[in-house]
TORMIRO-602593 format. One record per residue (C-alpha): residue in three letters; z, x, y. Coordinates in pm, whole numbers, padded with zeros to 5 digits, always signed. Layout:
! TORMIRO-602593
alaZXY...
! end
This chain:
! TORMIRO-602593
unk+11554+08140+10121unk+11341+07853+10299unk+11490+07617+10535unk+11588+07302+10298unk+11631+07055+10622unk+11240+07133+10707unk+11019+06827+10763unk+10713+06869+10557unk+10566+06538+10595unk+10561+06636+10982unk+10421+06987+10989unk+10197+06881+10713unk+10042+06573+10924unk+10042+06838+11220unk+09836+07093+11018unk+09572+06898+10927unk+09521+06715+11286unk+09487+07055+11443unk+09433+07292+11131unk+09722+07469+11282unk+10085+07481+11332unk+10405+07685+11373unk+10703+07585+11191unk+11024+07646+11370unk+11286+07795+11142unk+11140+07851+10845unk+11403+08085+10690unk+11763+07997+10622unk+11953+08216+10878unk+12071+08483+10663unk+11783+08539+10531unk+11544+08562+10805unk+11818+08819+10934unk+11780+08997+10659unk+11486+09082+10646unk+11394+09121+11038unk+11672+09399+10914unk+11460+09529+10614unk+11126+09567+10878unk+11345+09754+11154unk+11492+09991+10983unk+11351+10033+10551unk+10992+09985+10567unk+10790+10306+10557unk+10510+10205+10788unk+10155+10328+10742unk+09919+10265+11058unk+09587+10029+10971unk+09349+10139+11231unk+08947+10017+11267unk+08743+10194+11492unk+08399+10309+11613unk+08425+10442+11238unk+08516+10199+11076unk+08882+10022+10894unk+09099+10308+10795unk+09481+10342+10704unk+09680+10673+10810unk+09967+10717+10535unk+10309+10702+10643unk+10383+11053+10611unk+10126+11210+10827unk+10196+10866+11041unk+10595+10951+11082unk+10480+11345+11169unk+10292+11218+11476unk+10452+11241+11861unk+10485+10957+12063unk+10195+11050+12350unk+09949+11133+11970unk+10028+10755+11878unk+09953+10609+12214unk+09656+10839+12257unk+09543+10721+11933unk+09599+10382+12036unk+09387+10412+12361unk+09094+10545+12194unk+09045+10261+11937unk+09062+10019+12232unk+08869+10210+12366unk+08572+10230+12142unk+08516+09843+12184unk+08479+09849+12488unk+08139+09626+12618unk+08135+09507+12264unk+08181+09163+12115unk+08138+09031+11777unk+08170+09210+11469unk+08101+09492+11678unk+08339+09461+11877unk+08609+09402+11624unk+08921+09665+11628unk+09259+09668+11536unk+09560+09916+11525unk+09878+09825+11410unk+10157+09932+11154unk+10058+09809+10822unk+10291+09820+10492unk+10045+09635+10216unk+10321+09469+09992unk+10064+09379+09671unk+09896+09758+09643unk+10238+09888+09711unk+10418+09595+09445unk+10094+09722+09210unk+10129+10045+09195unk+10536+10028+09173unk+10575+10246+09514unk+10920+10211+09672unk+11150+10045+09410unk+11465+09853+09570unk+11244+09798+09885unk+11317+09376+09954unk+10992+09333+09992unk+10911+09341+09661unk+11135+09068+09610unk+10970+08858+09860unk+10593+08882+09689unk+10712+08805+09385unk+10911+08486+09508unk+10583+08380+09736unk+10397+08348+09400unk+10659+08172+09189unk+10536+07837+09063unk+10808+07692+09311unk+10646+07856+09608unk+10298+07759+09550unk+10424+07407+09494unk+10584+07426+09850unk+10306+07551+09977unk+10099+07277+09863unk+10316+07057+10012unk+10342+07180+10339unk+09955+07189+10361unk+09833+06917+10132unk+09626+07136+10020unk+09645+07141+09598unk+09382+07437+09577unk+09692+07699+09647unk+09732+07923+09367unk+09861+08271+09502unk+10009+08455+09810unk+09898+08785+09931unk+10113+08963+10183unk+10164+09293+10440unk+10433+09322+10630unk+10313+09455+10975unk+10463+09591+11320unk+10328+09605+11662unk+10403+09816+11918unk+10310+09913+12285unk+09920+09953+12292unk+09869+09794+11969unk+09622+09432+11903unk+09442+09274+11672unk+09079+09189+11819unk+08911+08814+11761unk+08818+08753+11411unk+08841+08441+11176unk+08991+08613+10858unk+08659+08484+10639unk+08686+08678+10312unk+08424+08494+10038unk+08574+08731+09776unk+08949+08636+09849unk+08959+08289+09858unk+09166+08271+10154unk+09233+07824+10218unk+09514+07958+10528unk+09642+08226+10681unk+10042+08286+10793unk+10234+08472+11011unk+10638+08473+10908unk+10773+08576+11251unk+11108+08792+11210unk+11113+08993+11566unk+11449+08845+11716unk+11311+08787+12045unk+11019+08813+12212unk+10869+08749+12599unk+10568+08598+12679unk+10417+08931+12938unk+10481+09131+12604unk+10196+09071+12493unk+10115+09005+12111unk+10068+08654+12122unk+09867+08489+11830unk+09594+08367+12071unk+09338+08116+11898unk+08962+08127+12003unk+08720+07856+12001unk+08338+07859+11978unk+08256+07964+12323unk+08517+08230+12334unk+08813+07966+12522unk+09134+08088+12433unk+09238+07736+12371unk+09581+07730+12217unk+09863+08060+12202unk+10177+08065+11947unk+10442+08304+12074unk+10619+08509+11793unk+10969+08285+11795unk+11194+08449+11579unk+11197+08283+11217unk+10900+08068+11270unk+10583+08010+11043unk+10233+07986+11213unk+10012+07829+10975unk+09636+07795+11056unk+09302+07715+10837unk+09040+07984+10747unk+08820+08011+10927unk+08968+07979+11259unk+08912+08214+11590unk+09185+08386+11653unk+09340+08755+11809unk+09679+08922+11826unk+09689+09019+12228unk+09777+09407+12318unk+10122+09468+12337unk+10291+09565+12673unk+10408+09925+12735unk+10717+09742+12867unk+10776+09543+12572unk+11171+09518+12438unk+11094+09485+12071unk+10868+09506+11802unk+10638+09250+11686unk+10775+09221+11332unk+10609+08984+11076unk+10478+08946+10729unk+10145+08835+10740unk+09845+08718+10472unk+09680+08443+10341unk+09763+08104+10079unk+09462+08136+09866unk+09267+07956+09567
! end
């Protein structure tokens, strides 16, 4: 499944200089293909959604039931409600969401690929890779989502700080086949005074990489965007 000819030493020594990097294609061919397939067109999307409110997640069926204008209304408000706000306050999100370890857990949607894919991220030949690629020997598990953006979805800054999951580096597996930079949904990271200082575009079958905690932001996504922002998404933890 991963690209044999990839140069670890490289994107290793490029990692820990800038405690980020995208790797450029990370899948073998077939099957990053395969599953950019598996997120158009198998994945029964919930939507993960934080606002004024709080984090919430609307289940796929009453999700799928909603009208297009509902969605982007939806959308609109949660942007919305940050407005004049920065900070924790500030922080909102809405995008399509399918959790792949509760969902693996609690043995919803049998044949679906991704199961095949969590389980292979946290095979002792994984987590070695992963090791390598980082340098990092603390590695011990993968957690994953699979996720989808769409016009009027983002991600607001965070750093992904979790005491309670261990998180060493957060990823971003790339599978939308091709993306624009005015589309929006760039991976935009943030320094200390609030610089955007360095953006990674969503190449098709690439691996952005980056140390927690780091500043960073999905941008909103253009109503005139051509494709979805496909990806799975998590964190390389202890």
């Amino acid at each position: 499944m991963i690209n044999e000819a990839l140069d670890l030493p490289a994107w290793r020594d490029a990692l820990q200089r800038d405690r980020r990097a995208q790797v450029a294609d990370f899948l073998q061919p077939d099957a990053a293909r395969r599953l950019q397939s598996c997120l158009q067109h198998e994945v029964p999307w919930t939507l993960a959604l934080r606002d004024g409110e709080g984090s919430r997640t609307i289940d796929h069926a009453t999700y799928s039931a909603m009208d297009d204008a509902a969605r982007a209304a939806l959308f609109a408000a949660t942007a919305a409600s940050a407005r004049g706000l920065a900070g924790e306050a500030g922080y909102r999100f809405a995008y399509d969401s399918y959790m792949m370890v509760s969902a693996y857990q609690q043995g919803r949607d049998p044949g679906l690929l991704l199961h095949r894919v969590l389980e292979l991220f946290n095979t002792p030949q994984f987590i070695a890779f992963a090791q390598a690629l980082s340098g990092d020997a603390r590695i011990r598990r993968v957690n994953a989502q699979a996720t989808r953006y769409r016009p009027g979805q983002f991600l607001r800054h965070h750093t992904d700080i979790d005491s309670r999951e261990g998180r060493l580096y957060a990823y971003v597996l790339n599978l939308t086949p091709h993306w624009e930079a005015d589309w929006g949904g760039l991976l935009q990271f943030v320094d200390g005074t609030g610089r955007v200082v360095e953006t990674f575009m969503p190449h098709a079958n690439s691996l952005s990489l980056f140390a927690v905690p780091t500043g960073h932001a999905v941008s909103l996504v253009a109503p005139y965007a051509g494709n979805d922002r496909l990806a799975i998404t998590g964190w390389w933890q202890l």
